[in-house]
C-alpha positions in Angstrom: 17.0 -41.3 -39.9 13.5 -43.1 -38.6 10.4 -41.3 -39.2 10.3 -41.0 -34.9 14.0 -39.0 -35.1 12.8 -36.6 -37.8 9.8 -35.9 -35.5 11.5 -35.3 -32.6 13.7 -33.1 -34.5 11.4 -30.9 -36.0 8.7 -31.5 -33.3 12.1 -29.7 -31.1 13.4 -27.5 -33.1 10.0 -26.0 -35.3 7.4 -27.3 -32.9 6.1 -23.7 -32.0 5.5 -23.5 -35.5 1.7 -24.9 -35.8 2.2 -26.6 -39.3 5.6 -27.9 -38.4 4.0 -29.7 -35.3 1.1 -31.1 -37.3 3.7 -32.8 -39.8 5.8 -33.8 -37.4 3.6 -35.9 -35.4 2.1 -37.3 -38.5 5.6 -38.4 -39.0 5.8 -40.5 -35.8 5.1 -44.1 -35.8 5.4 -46.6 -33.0 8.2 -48.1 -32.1 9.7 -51.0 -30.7 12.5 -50.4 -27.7 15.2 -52.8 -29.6 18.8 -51.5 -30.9 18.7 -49.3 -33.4 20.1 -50.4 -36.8 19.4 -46.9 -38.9 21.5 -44.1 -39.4 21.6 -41.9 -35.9 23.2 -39.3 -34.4 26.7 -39.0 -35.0 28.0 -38.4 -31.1 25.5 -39.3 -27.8 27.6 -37.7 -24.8 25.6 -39.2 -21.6 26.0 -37.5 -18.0 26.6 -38.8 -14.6 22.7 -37.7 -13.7 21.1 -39.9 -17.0 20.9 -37.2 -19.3 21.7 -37.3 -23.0 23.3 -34.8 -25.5 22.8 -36.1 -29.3 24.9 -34.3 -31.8 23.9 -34.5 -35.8 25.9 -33.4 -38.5 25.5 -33.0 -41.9 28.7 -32.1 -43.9 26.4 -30.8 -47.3 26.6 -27.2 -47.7 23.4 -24.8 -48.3 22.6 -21.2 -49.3 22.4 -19.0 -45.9 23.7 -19.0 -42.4 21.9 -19.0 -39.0 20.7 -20.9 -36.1 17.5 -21.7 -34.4 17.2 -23.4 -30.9 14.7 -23.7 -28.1 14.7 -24.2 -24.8 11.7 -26.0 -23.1 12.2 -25.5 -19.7 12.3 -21.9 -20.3 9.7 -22.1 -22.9 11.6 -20.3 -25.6 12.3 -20.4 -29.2 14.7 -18.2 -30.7 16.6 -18.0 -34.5 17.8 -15.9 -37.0 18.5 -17.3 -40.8 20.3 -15.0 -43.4 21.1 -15.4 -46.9 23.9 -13.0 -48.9 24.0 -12.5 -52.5 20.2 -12.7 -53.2 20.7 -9.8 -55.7 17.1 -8.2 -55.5 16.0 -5.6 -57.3 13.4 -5.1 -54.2 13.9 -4.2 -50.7 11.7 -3.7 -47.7 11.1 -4.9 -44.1 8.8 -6.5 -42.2 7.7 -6.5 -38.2 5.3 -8.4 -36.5 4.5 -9.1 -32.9 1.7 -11.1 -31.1 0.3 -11.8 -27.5 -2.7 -13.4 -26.0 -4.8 -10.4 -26.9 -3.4 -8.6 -29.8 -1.4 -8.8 -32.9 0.1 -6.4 -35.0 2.4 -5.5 -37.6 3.8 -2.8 -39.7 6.4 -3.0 -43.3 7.7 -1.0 -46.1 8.5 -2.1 -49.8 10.5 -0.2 -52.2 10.5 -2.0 -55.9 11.5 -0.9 -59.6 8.3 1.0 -61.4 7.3 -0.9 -64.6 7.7 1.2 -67.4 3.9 1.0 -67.9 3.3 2.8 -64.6 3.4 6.1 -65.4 1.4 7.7 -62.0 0.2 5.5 -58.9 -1.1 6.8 -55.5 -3.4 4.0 -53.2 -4.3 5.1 -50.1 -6.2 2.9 -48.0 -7.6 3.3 -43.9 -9.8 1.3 -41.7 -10.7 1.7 -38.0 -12.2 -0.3 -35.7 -13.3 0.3 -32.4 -16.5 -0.1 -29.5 -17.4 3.8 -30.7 -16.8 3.8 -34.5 -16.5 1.6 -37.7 -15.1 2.8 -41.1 -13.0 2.3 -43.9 -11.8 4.7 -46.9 -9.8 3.5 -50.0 -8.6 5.7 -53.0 -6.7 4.4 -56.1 -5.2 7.1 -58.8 -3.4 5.7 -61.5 -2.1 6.0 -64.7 -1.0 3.1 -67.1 0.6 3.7 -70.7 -0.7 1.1 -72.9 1.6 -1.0 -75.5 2.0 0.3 -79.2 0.0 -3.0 -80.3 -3.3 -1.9 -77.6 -3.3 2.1 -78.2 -6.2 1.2 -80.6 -8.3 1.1 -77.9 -7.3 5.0 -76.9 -8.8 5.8 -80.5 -11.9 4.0 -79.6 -12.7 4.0 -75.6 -13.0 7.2 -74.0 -14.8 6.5 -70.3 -16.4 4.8 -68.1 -17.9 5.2 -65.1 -19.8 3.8 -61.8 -21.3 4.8 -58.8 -23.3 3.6 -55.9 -23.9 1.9 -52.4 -25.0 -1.3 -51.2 -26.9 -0.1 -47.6 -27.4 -3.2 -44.9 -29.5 -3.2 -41.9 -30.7 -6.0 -39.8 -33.9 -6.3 -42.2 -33.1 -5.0 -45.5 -30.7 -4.8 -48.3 -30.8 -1.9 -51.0 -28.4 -0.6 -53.4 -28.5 1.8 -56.0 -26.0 3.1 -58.7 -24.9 4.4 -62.4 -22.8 3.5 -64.9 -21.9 4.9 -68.0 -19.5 4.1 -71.2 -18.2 6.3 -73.5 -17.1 4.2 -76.7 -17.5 3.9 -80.2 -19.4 0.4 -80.8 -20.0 -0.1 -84.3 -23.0 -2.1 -85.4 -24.9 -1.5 -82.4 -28.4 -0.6 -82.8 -29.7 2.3 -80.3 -32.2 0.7 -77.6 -33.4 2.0 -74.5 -35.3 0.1 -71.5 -36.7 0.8 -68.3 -38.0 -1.3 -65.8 -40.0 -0.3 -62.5 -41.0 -3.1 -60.0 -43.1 -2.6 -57.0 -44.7 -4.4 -54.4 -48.9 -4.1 -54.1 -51.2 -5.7 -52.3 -51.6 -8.7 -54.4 -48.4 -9.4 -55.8 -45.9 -7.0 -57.8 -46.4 -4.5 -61.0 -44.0 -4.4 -63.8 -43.9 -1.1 -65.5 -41.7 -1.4 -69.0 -40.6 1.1 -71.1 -39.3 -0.3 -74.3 -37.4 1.6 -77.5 -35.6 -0.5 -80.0 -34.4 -2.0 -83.1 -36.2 -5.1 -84.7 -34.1 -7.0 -87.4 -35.5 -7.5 -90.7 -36.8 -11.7 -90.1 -38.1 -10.5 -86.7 -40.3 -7.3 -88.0 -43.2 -9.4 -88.8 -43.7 -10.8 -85.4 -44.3 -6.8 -84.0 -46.0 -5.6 -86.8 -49.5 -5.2 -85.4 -50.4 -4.4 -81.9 -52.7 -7.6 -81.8 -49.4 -10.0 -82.3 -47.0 -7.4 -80.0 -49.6 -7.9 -77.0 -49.3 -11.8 -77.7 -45.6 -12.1 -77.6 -45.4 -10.2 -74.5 -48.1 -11.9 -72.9 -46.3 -15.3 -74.4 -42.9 -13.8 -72.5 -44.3 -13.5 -68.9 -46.0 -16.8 -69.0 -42.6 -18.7 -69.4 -41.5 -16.7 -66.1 -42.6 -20.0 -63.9 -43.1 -23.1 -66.0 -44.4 -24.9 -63.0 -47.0 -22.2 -62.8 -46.0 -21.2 -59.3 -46.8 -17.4 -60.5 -49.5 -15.9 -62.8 -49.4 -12.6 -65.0 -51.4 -10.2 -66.6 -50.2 -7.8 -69.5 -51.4 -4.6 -70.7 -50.1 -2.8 -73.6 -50.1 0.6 -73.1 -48.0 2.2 -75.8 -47.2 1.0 -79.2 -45.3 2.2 -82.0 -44.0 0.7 -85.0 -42.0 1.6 -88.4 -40.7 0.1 -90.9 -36.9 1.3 -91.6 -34.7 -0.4 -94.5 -32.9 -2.9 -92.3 -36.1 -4.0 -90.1 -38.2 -1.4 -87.8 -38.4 0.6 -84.8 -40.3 0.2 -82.0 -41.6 1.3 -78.8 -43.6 -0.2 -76.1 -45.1 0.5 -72.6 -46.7 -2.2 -70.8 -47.7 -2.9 -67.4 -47.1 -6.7 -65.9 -49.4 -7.3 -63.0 -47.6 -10.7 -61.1 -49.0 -12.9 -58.4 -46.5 -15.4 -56.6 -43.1 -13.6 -57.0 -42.6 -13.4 -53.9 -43.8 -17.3 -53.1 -41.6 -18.6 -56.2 -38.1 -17.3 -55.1 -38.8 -18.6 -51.5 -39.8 -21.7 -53.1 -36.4 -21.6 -55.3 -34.3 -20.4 -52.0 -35.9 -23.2 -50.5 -35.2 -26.2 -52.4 -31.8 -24.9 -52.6 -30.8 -24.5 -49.5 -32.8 -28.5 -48.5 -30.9 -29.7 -51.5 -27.5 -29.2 -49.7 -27.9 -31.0 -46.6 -30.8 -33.7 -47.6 -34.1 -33.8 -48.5 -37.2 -33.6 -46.2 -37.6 -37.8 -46.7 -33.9 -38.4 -45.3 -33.2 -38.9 -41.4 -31.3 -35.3 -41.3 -31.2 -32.1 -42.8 -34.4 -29.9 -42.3 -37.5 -30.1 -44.3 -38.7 -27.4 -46.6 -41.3 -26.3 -44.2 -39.0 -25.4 -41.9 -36.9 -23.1 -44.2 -39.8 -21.7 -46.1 -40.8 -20.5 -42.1 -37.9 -18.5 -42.3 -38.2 -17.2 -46.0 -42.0 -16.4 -45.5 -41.4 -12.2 -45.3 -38.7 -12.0 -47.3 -39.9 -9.8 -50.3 -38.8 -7.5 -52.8 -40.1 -4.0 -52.6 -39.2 -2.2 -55.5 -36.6 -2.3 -58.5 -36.2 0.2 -60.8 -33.6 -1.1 -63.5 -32.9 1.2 -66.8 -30.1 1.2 -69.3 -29.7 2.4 -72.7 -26.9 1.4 -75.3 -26.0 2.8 -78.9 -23.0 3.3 -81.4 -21.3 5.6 -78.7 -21.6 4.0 -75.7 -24.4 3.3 -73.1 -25.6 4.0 -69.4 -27.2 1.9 -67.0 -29.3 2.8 -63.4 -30.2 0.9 -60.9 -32.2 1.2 -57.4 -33.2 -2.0 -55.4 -34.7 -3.1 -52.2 -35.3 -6.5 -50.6 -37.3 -6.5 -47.7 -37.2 -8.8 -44.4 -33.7 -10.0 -46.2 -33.0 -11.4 -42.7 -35.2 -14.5 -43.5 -32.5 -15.4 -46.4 -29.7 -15.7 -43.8 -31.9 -17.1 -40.9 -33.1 -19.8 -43.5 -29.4 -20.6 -43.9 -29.0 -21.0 -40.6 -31.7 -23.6 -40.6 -30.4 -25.4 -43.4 -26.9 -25.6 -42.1 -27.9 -26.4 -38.0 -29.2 -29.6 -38.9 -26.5 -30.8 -40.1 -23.8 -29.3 -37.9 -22.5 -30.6 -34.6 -21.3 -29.6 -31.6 -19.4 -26.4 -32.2 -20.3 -25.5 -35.4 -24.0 -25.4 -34.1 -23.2 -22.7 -31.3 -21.3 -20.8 -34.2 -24.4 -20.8 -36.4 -26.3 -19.4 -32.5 -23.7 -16.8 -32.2 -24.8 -16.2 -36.1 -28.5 -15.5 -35.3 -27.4 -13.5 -31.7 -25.7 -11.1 -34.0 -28.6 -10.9 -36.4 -30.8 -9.7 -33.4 -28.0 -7.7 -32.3 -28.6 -5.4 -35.8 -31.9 -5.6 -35.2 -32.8 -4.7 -32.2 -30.0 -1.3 -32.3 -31.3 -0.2 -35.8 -27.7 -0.5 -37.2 -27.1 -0.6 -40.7 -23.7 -0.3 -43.0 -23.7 1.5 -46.2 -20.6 0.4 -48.7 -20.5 3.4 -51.4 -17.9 3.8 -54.0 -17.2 6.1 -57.3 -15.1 5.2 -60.3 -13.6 6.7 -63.1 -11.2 4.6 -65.9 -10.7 7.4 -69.3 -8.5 7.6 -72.1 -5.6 10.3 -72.3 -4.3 11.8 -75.9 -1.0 10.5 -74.7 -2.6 7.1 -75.0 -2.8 5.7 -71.5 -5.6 5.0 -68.8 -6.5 7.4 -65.8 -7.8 5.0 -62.9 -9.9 7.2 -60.1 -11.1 5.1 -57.4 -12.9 6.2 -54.3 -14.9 3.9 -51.6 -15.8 3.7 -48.1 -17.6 2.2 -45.4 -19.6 3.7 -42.6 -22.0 2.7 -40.4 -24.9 4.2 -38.0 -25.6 3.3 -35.0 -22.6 1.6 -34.3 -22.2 2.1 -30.5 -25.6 0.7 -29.7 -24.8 -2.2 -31.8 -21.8 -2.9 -29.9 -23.7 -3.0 -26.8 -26.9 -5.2 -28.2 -23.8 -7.5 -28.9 -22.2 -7.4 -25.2 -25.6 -7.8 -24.0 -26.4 -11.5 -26.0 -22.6 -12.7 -25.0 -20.8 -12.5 -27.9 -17.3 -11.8 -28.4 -16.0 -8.2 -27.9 -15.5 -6.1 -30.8 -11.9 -4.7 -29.9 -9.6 -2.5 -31.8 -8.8 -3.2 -35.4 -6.7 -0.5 -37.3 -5.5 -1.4 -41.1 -3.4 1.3 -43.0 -1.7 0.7 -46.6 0.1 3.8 -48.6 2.0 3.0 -52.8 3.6 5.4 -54.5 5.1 5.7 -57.7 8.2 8.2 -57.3 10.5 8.4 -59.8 11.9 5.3 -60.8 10.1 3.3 -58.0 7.0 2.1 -56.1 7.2 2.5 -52.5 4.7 1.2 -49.8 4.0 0.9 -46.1 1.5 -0.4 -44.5 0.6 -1.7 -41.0 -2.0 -3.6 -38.8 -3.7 -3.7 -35.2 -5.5 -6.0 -34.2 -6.2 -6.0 -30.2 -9.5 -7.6 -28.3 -9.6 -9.6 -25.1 -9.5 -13.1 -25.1 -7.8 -13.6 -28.9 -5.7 -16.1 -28.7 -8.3 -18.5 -26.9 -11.1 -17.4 -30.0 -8.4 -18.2 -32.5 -7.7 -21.7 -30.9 -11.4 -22.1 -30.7 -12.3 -21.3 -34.2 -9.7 -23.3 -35.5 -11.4 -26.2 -33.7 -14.6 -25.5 -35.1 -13.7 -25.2 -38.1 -11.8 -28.3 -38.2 -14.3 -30.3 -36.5 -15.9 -32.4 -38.6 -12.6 -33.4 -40.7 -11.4 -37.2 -39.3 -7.4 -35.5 -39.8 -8.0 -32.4 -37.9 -5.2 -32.3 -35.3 -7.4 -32.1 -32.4 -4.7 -33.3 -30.3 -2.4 -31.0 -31.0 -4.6 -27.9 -30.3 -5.5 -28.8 -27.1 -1.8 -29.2 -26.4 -1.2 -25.9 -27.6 -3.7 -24.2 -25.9 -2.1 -26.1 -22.5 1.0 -25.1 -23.4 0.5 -21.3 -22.5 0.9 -18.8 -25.3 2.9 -15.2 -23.9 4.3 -14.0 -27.0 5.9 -14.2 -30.2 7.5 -11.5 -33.0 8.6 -11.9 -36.6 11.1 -9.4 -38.2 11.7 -9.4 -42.1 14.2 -7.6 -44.3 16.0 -7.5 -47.8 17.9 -5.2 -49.7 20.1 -5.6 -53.0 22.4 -8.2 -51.1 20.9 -9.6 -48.4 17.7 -11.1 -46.7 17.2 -11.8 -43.2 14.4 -13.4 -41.3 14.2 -13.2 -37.3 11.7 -14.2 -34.6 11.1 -16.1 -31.6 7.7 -17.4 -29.1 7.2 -18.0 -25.7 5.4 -20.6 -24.6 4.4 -20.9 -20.2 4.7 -24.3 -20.8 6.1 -25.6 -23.7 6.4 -29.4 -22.4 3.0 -29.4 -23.4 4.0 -29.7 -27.1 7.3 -31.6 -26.9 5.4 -34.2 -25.0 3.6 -35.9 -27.4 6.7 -37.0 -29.2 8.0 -37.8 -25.6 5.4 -40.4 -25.6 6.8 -41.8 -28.9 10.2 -41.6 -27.8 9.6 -43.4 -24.6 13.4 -42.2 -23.4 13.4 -39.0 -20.8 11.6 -35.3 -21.7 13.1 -33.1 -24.3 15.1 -30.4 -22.6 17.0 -27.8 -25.2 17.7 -28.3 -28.5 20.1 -26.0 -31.0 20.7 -26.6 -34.7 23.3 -23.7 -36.8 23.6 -23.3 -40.5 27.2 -22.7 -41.7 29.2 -22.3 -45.2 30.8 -26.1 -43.8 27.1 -28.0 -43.4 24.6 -28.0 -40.7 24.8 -29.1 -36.8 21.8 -30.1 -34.6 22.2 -30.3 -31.1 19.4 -32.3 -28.8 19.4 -32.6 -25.0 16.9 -35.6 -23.9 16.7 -35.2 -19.3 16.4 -39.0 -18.0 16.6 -40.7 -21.1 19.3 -43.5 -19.3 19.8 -44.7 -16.2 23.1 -43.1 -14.4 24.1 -46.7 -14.7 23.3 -47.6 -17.7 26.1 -49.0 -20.0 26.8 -48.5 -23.6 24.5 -50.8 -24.7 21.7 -49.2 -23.1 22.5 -45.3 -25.0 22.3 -47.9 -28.3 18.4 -48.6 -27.7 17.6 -45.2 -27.9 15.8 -43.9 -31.2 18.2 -41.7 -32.0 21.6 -43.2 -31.3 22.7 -46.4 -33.8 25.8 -48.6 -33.9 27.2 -46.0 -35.4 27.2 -43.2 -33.3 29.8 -42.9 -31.2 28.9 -42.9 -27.5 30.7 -41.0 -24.6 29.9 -42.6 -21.2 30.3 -39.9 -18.0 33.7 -40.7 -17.3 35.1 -40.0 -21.0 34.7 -36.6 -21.3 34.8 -33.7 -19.5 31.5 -32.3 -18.1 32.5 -29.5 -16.1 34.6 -27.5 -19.3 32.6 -29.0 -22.2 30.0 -27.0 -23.4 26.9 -27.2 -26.2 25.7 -24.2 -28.2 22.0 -22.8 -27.1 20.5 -19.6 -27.7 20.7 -16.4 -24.8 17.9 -16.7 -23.3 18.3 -13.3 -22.0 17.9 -12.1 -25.7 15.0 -13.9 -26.5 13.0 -12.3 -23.5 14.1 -9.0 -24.2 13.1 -9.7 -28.2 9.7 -12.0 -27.6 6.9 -9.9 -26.2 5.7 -10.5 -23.0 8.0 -13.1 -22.5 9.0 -13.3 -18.5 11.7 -15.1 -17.0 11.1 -18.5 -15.3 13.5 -20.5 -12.9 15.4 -23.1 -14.4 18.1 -25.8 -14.1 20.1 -28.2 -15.9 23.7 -28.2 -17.2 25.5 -24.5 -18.0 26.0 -24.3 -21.7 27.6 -20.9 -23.4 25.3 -19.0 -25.6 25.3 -18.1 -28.5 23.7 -14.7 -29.5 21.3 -13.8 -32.3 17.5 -13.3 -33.2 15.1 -16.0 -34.4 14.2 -17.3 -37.1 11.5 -20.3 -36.5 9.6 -19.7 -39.8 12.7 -19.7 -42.4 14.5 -22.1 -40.8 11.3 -24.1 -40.7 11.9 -25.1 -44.3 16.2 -25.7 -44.0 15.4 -27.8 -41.0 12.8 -30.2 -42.4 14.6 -30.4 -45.5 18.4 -31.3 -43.1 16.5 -34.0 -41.7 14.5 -35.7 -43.7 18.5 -35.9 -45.8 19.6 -37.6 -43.3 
């Protein structure tokens, strides 16, 4: 088969299926109108009216059953693929359904429980809506470690973390602990503590320093005179281009001798000019770097990033930790102000090197920056978590975190007000659960806001913009040809698997068209193709591809029909009582959401019944004609 008849065939059969379509266009080549000499259809049955009904066959046998056909004056698609004797130890189900404006889904899973999981409960919510914004997640677990790792039981006993990251339109903080509970041999107790904050001419560093100095290294800290040195020796390496300068006092000092080295404490004070200026320099030439320098013909100068970086500052950090022969904590607290800048200077980097869409992208960026800005809104991410040892020799996992947000409500109108896209409805829900001798979970999805389909089209564009492959073509057709609808259903068990769906397209043409143009030969009107235990069986229906006049020789130029195929003019076969399988179009409506009838035309076929299964079958079909 030519590269043309394996497009038209998937382009027919799949071509509601985005990838599917992409691939088979690829596939099609130009093509000259002379007889064709390659191996076609095995039957062309031409009507009085011009119209042609190619039949394929392919005697090879493969796993699973089913049948998927569509039907482009009615702008269906419609399958349903099943497999027996997939002996699975899992089972579960699957639903999903889609229109213009909202997509969502729901599924369970039931599967053996490892041996190793010996407790498991994950519970996670989020909700989305134009009056609130959140999210929970909690994870308990219990895991029995392997005879060869219950060492570590012996050895590890906790650890532990908390904290927040908090976002607003003009600052990023986040604070936190952690702590470990473990036996480290070896390790020498220290102790630090770090305070930064912001003054009017630059930034203090307050240290607080308690540790243990090797034996070799004792000498360099044994007087207060050489301690002050090496500190002071420290901070001036902090910018080698000399971008910052530093002052150290040593406030506290303390030092004895012990058998394998010494102890020693310090408290010093940093006083630092030009932090701030030296990571907006660094930011800077960073973000230059990856779309040109300032001497090239695009990308933007430093200048105009730095613009953008100039109030970004940290305010204050406060870092301390302290680790021993048992284990170790650690704190944090930090704060960058004017944070903003770091994003806006992206924004500058990226613009000048973006086109077109990508550039109104990087707008709708900055829109939603003032957006947060301008209704105070700010999002605080916080989470606790717990892994310890049992005497049993396993690990308890507690996990708790959640999102919230303030101010929400005025944010989604600061957003309406600047034109950018509605926020909508998103709900997300996932519950596992280890009972018995398995894990069970559900889960499910909503995703609803106005104009989705169109955004998703649009992004897709964007995004694919500046590749020389990206399909253009093809999404534009798609987005002619009228989305309504689509669903998916899933499902396996110990014997069995089944995939379903179907899409409804106002006007599907759109897509069959460009292999139309290939063809040259009539429109594509219905095609069928069925999966049995004795092979495989397309079915294609071209409108107009003949004249009602035409002779045999004629049906032979077409792409699809060869000198072997054996062609049926009108008055050798009966047209009134023969009849093609299709799919019930009736059924397909009822199962495709938001799928409405249309009026139709075109030669009475008996259906055949049954669900779809475009994505399954997807695979099986490519792989039946590119065989042939």
């Amino acid at each position: 088969m030519s590269r043309l008849q394996r497009a038209v065939l998937v382009v027919v059969l799949l071509g509601l299926v985005g990838s599917s379509t992409v691939g088979a266009i690829a596939y099609a080549g130009d093509v000259e109108p002379t007889a064709n000499e390659t191996s076609g259809a095995q039957e062309a049955y031409v009507t009085d009216d011009g119209d042609v009904m190619l039949v394929f066959e392919e005697g090879d046998s493969a796993p699973g059953s089913g049948h998927v056909g569509m039907n482009v004056a009615e702008g269906l698609a419609y399958g349903i693929y099943e497999r027996a004797g997939v002996e699975s130890n899992v089972t579960g189900s699957l639903t999903m359904a889609a229109n213009r404006s909202r997509i969502n889904g729901s599924g369970t899973v039931s599967a053996p429980r490892p041996d190793a999981i010996e407790h498991l409960e994950v519970d996670v919510q989020s909700r989305q809506t134009e009056t609130v914004a959140k999210s929970d997640a909690t994870v308990n677990a219990t895991v029995v470690l392997p005879d060869d790792s219950k060492m570590l039981v012996a050895i590890f006993s906790q650890a532990q973390t908390s904290g927040e990251i908090h976002t607003s339109g003009t600052r990023l903080s986040t604070a936190g602990t952690a702590n470990l509970s473990m036996m480290l041999p070896g390790i020498s107790s220290t102790s630090v503590e770090y305070r930064l904050r912001a003054t009017g001419d630059g930034h203090e560093l307050a240290v607080a320093r308690e540790s243990h100095v090797s034996g070799r290294n004792a000498d360099r800290w044994a007087t207060r005179e050489r301690a002050a040195d090496r500190l002071r020796q420290q901070f001036e390496g902090v910018s080698p281009t000399g971008e910052t300068s530093s002052a150290v006092s040593l406030d506290t000092y303390s030092f004895e001798r012990t058998n394998d080295g010494a102890t020693l404490d310090l408290e010093y004070t940093v006083e630092i000019e030009g932090l701030n200026e030296m990571l907006q320099r660094a930011v800077t030439q960073g973000l230059a770097s990856q779309t040109g320098s300032a001497d090239e013909a695009f990308g933007p100068t430093t200048d105009e990033i730095s613009d953008s970086l100039a109030n970004v500052s940290i305010d204050r950090a406060v870092v301390t930790a302290q680790l021993g022969s048992g284990g170790g904590n650690a704190s944090w607290n930090l704060t960058v102000d004017n944070y903003d800048g770091l994003a806006r200077a992206y924004f500058t980097a990226m613009e000048a090197s973006a086109e077109g869409n990508v550039t109104d992208r990087i707008d709708n960026f900055r829109s939603q920056l003032n957006a947060m800005e301008a209704a105070d809104f700010s999002q605080t991410i916080s989470w606790n978590s717990t892994v310890q040892s049992t005497d049993e020799g396993a690990l308890d996992l507690d996990l708790d975190a959640k999102t919230r947000t303030t101010n929400w409500e005025a944010f989604v109108t600061e957003r309406a007000d600047r034109n950018l896209p509605p926020i909508g409805t998103q709900r997300f829900s996932l519950d596992i659960v280890a009972t018995d001798d398995r894990i069970d979970g559900n889960g499910s999805f909503w995703v609803q806001q106005a104009g989705l389909y169109n955004r998703t089209i649009d992004n897709y564009q964007q995004s694919m913009a500046q590749s020389p492959m990206a399909p253009v073509e093809w999404l534009s057709d798609l987005e002619e040809a009228g989305f309504q609808g689509a669903r998916l259903d899933a499902s396996v068990n110990q014997s069995t698997a089944v995939l379903e769906g179907g899409m409804a397209f106002e006007n599907l043409s759109a897509i069959t068209s460009q292999v139309e143009k290939e063809t040259v030969n009539g429109t594509i009107e219905q095609a069928y193709l069925e999966q049995t235990d004795n092979g495989t069986t397309a079915y294609l229906r071209i409108a107009d591809a003949v004249d009602s006049a035409s002779n045999e020789s004629t049906v032979r130029q077409l792409e699809m029909v060869s000198q072997e195929t054996t062609v049926h003019s009108p008055d050798e076969w009966d047209q009134e009582s023969a009849s093609f399988p299709t799919m019930d179009t009736e059924s397909v409506r009822s199962y495709v959401p938001n799928a409405t009838a249309t009026e139709s035309g075109g030669l009475s076929m008996p259906l055949l019944g049954g669900g779809a299964g475009v994505a399954v079958l997807t695979v099986g079909a490519v792989v039946y004609v590119r065989r042939r």
